[in-house]
C-alpha positions as MATLAB code, in Angstrom:
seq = 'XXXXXXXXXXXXXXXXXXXXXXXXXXXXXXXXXXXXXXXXXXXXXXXXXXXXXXXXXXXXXXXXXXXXXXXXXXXXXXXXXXXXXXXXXXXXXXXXXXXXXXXXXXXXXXXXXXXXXXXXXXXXXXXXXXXXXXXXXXXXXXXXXXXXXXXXXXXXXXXXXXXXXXXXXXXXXXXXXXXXXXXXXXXXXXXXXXXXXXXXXXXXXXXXXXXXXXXXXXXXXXXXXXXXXXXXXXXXXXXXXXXXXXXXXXXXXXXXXXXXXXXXXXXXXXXXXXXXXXXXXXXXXXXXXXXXXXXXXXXX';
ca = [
     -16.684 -112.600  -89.134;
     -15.084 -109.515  -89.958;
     -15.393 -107.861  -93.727;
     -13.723 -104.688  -95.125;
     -16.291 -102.790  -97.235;
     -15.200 -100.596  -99.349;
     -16.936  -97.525 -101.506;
     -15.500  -96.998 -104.733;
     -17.625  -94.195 -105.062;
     -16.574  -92.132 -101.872;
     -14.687  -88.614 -102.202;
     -15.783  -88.471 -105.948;
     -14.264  -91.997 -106.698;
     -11.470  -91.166 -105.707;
     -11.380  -93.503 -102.819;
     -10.874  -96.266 -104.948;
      -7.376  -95.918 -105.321;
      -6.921  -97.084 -101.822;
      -8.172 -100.333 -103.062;
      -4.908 -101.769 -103.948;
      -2.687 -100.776 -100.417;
      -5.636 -102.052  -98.629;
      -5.743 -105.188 -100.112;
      -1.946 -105.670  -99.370;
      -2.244 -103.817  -95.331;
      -4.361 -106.973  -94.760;
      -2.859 -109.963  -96.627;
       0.250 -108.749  -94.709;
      -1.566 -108.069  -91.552;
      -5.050 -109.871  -91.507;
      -5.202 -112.044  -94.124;
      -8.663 -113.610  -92.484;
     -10.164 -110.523  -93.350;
     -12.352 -109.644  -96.631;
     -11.981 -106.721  -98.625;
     -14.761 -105.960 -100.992;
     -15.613 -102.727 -102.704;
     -18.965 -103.620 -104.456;
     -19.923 -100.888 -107.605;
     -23.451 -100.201 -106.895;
     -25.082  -99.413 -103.698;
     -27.483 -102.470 -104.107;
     -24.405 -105.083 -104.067;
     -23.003 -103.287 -100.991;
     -26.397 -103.494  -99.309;
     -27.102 -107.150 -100.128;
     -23.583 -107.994  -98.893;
     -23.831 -106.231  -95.235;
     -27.255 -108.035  -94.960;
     -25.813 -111.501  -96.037;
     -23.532 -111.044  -92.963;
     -24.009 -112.768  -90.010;
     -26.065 -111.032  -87.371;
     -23.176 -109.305  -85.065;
     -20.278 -109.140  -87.601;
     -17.659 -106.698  -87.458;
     -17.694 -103.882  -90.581;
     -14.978 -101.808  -91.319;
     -16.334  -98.985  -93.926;
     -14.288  -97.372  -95.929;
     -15.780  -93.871  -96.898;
     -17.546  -90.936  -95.376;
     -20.766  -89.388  -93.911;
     -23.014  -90.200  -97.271;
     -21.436  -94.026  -97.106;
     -22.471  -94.202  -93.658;
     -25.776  -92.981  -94.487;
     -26.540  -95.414  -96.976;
     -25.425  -98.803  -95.276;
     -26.853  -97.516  -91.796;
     -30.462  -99.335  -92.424;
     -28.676 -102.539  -92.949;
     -25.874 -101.843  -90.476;
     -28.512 -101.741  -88.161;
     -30.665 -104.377  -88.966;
     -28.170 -107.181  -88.565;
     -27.042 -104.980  -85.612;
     -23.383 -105.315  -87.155;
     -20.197 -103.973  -85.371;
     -19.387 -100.651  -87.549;
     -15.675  -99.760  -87.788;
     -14.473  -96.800  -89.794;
     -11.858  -95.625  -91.853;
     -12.806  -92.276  -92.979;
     -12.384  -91.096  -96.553;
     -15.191  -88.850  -97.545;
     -15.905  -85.216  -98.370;
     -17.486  -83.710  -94.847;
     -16.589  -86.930  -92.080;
     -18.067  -85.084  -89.714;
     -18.996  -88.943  -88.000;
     -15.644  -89.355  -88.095;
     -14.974  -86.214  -86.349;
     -17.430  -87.056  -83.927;
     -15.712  -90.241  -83.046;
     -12.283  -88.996  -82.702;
     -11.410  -90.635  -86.200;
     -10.641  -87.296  -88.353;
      -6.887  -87.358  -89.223;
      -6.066  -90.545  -88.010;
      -3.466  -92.155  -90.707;
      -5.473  -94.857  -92.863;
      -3.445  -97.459  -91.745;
      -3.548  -96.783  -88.413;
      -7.476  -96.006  -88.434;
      -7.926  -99.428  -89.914;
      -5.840 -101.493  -87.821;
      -7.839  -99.905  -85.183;
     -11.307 -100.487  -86.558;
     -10.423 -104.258  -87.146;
      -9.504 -104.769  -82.797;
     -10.672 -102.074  -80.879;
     -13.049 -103.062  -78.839;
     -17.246 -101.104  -79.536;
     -18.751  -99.364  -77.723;
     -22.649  -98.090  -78.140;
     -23.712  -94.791  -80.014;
     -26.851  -93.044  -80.473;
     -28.946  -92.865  -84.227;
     -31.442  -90.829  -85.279;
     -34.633  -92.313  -86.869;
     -36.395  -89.413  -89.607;
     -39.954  -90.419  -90.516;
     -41.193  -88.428  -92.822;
     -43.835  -87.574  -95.415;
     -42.862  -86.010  -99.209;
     -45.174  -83.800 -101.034;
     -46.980  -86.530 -102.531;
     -48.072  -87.960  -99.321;
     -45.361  -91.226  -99.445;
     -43.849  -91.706  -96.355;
     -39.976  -92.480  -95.571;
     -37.829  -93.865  -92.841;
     -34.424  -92.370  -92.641;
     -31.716  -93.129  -90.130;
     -29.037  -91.274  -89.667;
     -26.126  -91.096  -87.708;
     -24.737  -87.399  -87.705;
     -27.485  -85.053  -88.762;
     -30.900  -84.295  -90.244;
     -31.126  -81.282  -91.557;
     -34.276  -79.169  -92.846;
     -33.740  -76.162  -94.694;
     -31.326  -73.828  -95.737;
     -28.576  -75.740  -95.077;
     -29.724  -78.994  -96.992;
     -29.824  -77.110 -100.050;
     -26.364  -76.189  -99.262;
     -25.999  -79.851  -99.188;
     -27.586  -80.522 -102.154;
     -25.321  -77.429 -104.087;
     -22.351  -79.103 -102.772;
     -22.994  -82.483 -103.683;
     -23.574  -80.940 -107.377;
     -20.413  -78.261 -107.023;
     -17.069  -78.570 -108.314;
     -15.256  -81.811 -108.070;
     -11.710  -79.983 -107.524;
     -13.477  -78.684 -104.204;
     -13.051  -81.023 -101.258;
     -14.304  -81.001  -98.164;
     -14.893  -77.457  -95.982;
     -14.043  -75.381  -99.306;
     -16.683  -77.349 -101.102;
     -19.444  -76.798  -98.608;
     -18.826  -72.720  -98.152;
     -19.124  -72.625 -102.063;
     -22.352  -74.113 -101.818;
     -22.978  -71.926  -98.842;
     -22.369  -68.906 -100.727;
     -23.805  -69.896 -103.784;
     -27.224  -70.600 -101.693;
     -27.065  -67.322 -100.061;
     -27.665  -65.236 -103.884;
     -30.905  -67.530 -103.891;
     -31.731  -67.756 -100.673;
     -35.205  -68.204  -99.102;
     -37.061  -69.001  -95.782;
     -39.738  -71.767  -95.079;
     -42.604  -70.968  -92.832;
     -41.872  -73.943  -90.128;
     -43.852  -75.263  -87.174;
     -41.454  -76.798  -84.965;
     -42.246  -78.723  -81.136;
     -40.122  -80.349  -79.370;
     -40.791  -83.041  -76.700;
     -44.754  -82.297  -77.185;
     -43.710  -78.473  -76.183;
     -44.036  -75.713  -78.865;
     -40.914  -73.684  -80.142;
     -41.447  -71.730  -83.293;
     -44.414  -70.594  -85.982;
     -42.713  -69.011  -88.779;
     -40.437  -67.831  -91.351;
     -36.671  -69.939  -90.441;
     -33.907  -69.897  -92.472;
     -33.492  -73.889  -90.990;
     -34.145  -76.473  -87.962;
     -31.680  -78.939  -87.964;
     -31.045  -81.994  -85.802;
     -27.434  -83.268  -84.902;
     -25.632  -86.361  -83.069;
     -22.044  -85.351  -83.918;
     -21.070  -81.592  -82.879;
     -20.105  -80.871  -86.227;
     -22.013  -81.049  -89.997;
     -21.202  -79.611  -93.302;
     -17.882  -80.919  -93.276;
     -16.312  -79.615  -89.679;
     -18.592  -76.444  -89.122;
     -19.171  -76.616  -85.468;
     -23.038  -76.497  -85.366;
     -23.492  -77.998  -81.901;
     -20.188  -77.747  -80.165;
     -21.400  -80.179  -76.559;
     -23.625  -82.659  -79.147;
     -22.227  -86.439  -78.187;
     -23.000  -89.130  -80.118;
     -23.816  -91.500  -77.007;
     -25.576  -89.055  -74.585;
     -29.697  -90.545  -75.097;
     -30.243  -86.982  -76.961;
     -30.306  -85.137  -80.078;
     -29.348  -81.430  -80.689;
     -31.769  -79.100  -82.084;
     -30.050  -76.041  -84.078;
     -33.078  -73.823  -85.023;
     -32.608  -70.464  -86.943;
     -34.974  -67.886  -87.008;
     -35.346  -65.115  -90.563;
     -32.291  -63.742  -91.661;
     -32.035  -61.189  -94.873;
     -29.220  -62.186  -97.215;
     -26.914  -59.792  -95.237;
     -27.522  -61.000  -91.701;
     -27.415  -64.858  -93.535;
     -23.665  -63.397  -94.941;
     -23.001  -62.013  -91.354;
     -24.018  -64.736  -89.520;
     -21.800  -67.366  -91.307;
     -18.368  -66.440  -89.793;
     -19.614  -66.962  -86.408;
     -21.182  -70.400  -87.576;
     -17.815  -71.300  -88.874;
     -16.129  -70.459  -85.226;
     -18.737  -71.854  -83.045;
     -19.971  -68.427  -81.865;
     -23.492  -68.265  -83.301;
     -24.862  -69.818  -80.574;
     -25.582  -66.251  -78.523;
     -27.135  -64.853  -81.501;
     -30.782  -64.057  -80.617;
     -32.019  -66.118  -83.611;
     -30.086  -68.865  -82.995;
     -31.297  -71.128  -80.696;
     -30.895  -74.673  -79.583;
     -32.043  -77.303  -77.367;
     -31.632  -81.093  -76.382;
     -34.673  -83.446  -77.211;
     -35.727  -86.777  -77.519;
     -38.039  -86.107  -80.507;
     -38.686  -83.389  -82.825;
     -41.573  -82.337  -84.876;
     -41.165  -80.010  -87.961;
     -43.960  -78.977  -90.117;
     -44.201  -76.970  -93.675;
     -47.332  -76.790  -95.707;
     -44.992  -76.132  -98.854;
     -42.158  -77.858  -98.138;
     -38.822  -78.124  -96.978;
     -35.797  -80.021  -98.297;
     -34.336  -82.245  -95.798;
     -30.914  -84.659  -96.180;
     -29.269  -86.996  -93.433;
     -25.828  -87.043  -93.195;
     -25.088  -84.607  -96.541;
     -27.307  -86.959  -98.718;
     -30.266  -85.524  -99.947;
     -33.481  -86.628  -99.464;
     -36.173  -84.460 -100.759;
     -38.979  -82.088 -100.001;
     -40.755  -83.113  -96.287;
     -44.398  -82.022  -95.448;
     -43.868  -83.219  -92.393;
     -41.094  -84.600  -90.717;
     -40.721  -86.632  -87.076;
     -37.002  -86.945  -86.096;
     -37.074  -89.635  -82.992;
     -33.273  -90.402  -80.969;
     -32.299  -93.826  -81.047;
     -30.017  -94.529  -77.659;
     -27.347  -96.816  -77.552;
     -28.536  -98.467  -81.048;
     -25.187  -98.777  -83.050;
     -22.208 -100.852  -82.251;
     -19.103  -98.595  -83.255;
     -15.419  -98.368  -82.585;
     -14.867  -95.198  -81.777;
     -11.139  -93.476  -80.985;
      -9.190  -94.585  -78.172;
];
């Protein structure tokens, strides 16, 4: 069984205008196919878990989409196509997707054959002790730059895309602040301190094509750490340009590492989101590589 799913609500709603030249692609191309485009995130939920175990799902949307069908995605271990039309995509960019005309990215999605991708699993504790279970397929990220996240899901609707997330960026920057993290990875001990973020990746890219991790794959068994140390304001400022050109690796704050599981810890509190979507403040936070655990039709 194969099923379109559509998000109404992706790239501000404006994704639902697609609605209507999808509907006709497929009469005139698959007509076996169903194209739905539930309103609430509940009916889209309750539809991919109605599905047969092993079904074929082309979504229609972007990274926060993604983020919120994953958990049933992956329970009825469903065949995950894409057509990307979000804000960041940075999944999309990861599978060779970005840019691909729509109907040539769904015609694709609907007969390519899968192949296996990595998730990440984020267990994690709020400041009232409740504990969460997050998966996530491009990043999980603690810190500065999930407030950025959180700015830009708040900022300007006439921004799209990188322009919307270096508003946020710079509108974080006039408040910005530092959490005092303890971070190990793989049992071993990295940092005890003030960091401006630690963030973990599966795609090279987050925060809508900034090239975090440059070698992160999405089915190499591993996740990326990207861990950055105190940085004034200024140095934050300085420090973004060679973020945005892949450079800031070989800063001396900067540093990153492959891992199979992470553990971050912050007696006050540190936001985290997966994927752009925000999740809250973490206590404590256990991010955990899934190999191989996602079906996915990736570019050819």
């Amino acid at each position: 069984m194969t099923q379109v799913l559509l998000n109404p609500h992706a790239q501000g709603g404006r994704a639902s205008r697609i609605r209507p030249a999808l509907n006709a692609w497929l009469q005139a191309h698959s007509p076996d196919v169903t194209l739905s485009a539930p309103s609430t995130l509940a009916e889209s939920v309750a539809l991919l878990r109605s599905l047969p175990t092993g079904s074929r799902v082309v979504a229609v949307g972007g990274d926060g989409t993604l983020n919120r069908w994953l958990p049933a995605v992956l329970e009825r271990q469903l065949t995950l196509g894409l057509l990307p039309m979000g804000s960041g995509n940075d999944s999309a960019r990861g599978l060779g997707l970005q840019g691909v005309p729509w109907a040539d990215a769904l015609a694709h999605a609907l007969r390519a054959s899968p192949q296996t991708v990595d998730t990440g699993l984020a267990s994690w504790s709020d400041m009232q002790g409740h504990e969460h279970h997050t998966p996530f397929l491009s990043s999980l990220t603690a810190g500065f730059d999930s407030a950025v996240g959180l700015r830009a899901l708040n900022g300007p609707r006439w921004l799209r895309g990188l322009p919307r997330y270096l508003w946020a960026t710079l509108s974080e920057l006039l408040h910005l602040k530092v959490w005092d993290l303890h971070v190990h990875s793989d049992g071993q001990w990295l940092h005890q301190g003030p960091a401006l973020f630690a963030s973990s990746l599966n795609t090279p890219t987050f925060g809508s094509g900034i090239p975090a991790v440059p070698l992160a794959r999405m089915n190499d068994g591993q996740l990326d750490l990207l861990l950055a140390g105190p940085f004034s304001r200024t140095g934050a400022l300085l420090m973004l340009p060679r973020l945005l050109m892949g450079w800031h690796l070989s800063h001396p704050r900067i540093d990153t590492r492959a891992f199979e599981a992470l553990t971050i810890a912050c007696t006050r509190g540190v936001p985290l989101a997966a994927d752009g979507e925000y999740l809250g403040v973490a206590k404590h936070v256990v991010v955990r590589n899934r190999p191989a655990s996602l079906q996915i039709v990736r570019a050819i």
